[in-house]
Backbone bond lengths (Angstrom), bond angles and torsions (degrees), N, CA, C in turn:
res aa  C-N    CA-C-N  psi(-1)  N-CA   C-N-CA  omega(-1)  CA-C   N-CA-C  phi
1 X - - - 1.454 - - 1.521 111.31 -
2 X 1.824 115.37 -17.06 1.103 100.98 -147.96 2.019 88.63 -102.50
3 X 0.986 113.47 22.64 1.630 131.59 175.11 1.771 116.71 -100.77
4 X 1.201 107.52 -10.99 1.346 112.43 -169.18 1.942 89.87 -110.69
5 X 1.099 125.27 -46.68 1.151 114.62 -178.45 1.595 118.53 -87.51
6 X 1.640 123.69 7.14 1.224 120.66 165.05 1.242 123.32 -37.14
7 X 0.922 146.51 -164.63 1.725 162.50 -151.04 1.972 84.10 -159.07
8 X 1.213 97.76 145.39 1.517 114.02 179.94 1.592 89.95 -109.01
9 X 1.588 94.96 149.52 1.556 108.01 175.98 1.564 113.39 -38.04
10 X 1.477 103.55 -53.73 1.602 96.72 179.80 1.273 146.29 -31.25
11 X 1.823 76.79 -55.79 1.538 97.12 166.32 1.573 114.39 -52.97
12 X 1.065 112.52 -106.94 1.571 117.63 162.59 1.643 112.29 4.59
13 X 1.282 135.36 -77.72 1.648 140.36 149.56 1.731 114.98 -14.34
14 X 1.505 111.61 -49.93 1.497 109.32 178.42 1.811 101.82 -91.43
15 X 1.341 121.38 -2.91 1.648 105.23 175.34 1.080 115.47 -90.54
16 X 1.822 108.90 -33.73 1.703 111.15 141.85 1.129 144.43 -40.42
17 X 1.581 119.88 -49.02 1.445 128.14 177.45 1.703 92.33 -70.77
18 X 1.464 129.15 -46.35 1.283 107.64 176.38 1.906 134.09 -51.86
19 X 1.530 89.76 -43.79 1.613 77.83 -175.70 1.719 103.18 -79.10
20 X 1.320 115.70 -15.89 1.593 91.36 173.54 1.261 125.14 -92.73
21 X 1.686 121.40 17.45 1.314 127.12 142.38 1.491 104.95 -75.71
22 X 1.227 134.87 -48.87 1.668 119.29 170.41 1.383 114.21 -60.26
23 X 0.896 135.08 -8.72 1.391 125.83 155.84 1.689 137.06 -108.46
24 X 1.584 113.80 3.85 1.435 108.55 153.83 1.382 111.25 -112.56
25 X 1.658 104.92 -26.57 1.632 91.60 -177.28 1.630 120.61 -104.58
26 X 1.403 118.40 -25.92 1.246 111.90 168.13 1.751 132.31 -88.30
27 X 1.130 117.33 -13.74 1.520 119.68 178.88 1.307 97.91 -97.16
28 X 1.524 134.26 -39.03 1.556 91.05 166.16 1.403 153.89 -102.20
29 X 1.553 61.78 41.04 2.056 90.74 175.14 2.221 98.16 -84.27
30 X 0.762 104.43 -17.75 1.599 109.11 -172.23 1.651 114.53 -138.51
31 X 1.444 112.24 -8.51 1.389 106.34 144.80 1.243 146.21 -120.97
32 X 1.484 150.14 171.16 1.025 126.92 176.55 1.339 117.80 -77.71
33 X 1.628 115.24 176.16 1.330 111.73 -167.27 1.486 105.94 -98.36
34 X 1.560 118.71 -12.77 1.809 123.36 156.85 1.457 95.30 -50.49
35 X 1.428 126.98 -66.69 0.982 112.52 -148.92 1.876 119.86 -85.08
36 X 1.125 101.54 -13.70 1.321 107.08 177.47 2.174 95.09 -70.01
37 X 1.048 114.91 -50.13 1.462 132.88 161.65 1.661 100.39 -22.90
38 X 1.143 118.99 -61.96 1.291 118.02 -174.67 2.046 116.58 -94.03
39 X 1.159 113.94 -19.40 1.351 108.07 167.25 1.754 106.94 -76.89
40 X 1.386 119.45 -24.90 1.944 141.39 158.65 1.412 100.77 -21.28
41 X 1.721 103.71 -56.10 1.518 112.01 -175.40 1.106 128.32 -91.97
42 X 1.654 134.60 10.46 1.106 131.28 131.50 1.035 140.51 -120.95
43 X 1.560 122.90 -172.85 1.639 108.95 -162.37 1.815 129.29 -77.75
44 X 1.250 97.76 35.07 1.365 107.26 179.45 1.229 114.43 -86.20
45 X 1.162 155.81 -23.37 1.295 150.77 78.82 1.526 130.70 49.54
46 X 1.231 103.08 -51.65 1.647 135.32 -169.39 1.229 94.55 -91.51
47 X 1.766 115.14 128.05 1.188 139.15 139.31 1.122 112.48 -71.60
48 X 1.610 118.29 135.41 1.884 116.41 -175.80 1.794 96.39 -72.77
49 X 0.955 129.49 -161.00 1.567 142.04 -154.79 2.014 89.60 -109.53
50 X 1.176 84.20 107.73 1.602 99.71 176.75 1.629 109.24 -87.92
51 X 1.731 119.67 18.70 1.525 99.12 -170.07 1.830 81.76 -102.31
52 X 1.294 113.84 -13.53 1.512 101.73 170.78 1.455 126.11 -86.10
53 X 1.396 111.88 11.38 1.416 108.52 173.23 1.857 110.86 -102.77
54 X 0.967 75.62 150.24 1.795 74.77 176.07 1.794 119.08 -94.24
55 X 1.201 131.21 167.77 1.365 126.81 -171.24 1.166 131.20 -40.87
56 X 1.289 123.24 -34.13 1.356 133.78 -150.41 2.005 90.97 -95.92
57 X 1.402 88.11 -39.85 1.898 87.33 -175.02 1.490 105.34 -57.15
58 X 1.543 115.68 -45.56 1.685 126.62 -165.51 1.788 93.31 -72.80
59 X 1.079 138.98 -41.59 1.751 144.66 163.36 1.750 98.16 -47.83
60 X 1.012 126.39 -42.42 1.728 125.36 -166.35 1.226 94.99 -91.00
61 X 1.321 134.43 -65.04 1.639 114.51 -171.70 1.582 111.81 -95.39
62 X 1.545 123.07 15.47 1.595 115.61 142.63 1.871 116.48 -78.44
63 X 1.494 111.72 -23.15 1.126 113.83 176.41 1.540 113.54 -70.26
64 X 1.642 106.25 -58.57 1.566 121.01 168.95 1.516 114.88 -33.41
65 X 1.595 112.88 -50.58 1.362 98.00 171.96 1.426 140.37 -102.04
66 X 1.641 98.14 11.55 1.374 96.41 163.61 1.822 112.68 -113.06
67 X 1.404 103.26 25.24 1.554 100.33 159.85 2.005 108.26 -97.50
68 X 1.281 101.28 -41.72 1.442 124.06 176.66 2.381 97.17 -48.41
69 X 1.224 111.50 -70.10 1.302 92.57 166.05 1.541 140.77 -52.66
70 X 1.697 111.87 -43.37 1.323 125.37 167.43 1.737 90.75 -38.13
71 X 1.160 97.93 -71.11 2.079 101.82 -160.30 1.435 107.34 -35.03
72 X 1.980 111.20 -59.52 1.508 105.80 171.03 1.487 133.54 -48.14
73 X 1.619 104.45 -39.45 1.357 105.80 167.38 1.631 136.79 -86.99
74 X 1.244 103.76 -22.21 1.402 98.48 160.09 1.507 121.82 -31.34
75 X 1.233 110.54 168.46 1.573 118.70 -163.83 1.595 84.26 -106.48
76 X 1.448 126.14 -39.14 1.445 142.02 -162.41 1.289 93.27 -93.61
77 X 0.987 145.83 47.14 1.974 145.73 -163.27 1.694 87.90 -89.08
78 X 1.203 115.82 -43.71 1.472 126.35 -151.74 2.157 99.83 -73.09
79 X 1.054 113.61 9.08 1.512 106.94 174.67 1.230 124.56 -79.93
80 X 1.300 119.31 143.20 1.776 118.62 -167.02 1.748 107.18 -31.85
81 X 1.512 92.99 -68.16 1.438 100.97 -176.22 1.614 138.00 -29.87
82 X 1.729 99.63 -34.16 1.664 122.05 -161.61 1.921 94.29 -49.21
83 X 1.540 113.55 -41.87 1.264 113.46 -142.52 1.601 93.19 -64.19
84 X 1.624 102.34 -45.99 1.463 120.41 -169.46 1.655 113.10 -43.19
85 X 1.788 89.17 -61.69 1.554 75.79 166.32 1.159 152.06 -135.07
86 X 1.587 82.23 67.23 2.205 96.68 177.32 1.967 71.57 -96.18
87 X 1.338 121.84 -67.96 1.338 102.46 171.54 1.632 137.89 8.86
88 X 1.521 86.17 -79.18 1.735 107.92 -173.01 1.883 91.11 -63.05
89 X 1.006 118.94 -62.52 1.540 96.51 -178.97 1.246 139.34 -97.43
90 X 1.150 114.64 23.39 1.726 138.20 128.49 1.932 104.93 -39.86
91 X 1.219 95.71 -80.27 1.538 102.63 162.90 1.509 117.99 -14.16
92 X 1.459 110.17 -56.00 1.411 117.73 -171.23 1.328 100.02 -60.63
93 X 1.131 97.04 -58.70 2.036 98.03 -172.97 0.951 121.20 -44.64
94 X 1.414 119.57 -55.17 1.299 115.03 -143.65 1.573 95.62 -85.95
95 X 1.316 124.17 -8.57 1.772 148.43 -169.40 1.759 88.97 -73.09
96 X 1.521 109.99 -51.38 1.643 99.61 169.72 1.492 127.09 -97.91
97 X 1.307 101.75 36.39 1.390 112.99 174.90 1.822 134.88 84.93
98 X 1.438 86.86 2.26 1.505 111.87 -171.12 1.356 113.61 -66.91
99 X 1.202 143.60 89.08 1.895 137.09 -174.45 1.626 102.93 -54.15
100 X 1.068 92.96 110.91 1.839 102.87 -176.92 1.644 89.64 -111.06
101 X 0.967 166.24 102.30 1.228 150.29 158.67 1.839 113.38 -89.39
102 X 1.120 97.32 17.27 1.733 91.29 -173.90 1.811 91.34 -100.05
103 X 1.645 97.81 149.17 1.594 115.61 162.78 1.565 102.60 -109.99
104 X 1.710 93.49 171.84 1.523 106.07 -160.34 1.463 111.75 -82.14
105 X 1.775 103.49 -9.17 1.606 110.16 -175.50 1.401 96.10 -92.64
106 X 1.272 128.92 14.76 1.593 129.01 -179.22 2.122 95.02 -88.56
107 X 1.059 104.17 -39.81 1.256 113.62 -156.35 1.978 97.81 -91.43
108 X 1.651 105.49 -3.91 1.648 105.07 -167.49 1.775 111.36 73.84
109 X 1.418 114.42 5.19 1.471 104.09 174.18 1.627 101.56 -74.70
110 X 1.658 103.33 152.71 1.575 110.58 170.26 1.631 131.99 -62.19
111 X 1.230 139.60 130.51 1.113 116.37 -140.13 1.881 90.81 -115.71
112 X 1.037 106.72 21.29 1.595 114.32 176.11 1.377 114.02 -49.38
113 X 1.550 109.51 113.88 1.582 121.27 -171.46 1.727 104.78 -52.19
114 X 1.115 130.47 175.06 1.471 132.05 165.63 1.358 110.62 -160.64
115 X 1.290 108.22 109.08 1.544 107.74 161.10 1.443 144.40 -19.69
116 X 1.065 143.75 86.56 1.708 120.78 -172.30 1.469 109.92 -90.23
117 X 1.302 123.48 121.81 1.500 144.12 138.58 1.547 128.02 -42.69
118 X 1.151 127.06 114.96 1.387 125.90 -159.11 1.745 96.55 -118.82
C-alpha cells in the first residue's frame, strides 16, 4: 500500500527546488546575510527525509510553503490575515518535521490572532 501513496520524484525534486528558492531568493530579501551565515550552521536548513513520507504529506508542505512565500511576496503581504496564516502553515511544517524557526513578526506580517471555525 505503501507504493501507491509514495510521492513521485517530481514531486519531491519541486519541494526541493521550492525550499531552495526560500532560501537564496526570498529570506535574503528580509534577512541579513550574518545571520543567514549563522542559521548556514545549523540544521534548519535541512529538510527531514521525504522518502518516508507519503504523497499527500509532500502536497501539504509543498502547499505550506508556497503559500508562506506568496504571503512574503505579495505586494498585499501587509493584510490582517497574512500573520495568521504564514502561522497556520508554519504549523504544517514543522508537523512534518521541517525546522521553520521564523515568526510572522520577523517578516513585519500582522500577527492578529484569528479564530478557526470547524
Amino acid at each position: 500500500m505503501k507504493v501507491i501513496n509514495a510521492p513521485t520524484t517530481a514531486q519531491v525534486e519541486a519541494l526541493h527546488g521550492l525550499w531552495g528558492h526560500f532560501q537564496e531568493e526570498v529570506l535574503p530579501c528580509y534577512l541579513s546575510t550574518s545571520y543567514l551565515k549563522q542559521l548556514g550552521n545549523t540544521d534548519i536548513f535541512h529538510l527531514p527525509d521525504l522518502d518516508v513520507k507519503d504523497q499527500s504529506d509532500i502536497i501539504e508542505m509543498t502547499i505550506a510553503l508556497q503559500t508562506i512565500i506568496h504571503l512574503l511576496d505579495a505586494s498585499s503581504h501587509k493584510q490582517e490575515k497574512a500573520g495568521y496564516l504564514f502561522e497556520s502553515n508554519k504549523k504544517i511544517l514543522t508537523r512534518h518535521g521541517v525546522s521553520f524557526p521564523f515568526e510572522a513578526r520577523l517578516f513585519n506580517l500582522p500577527e492578529k490572532k484569528y479564530r478557526r471555525y470547524h
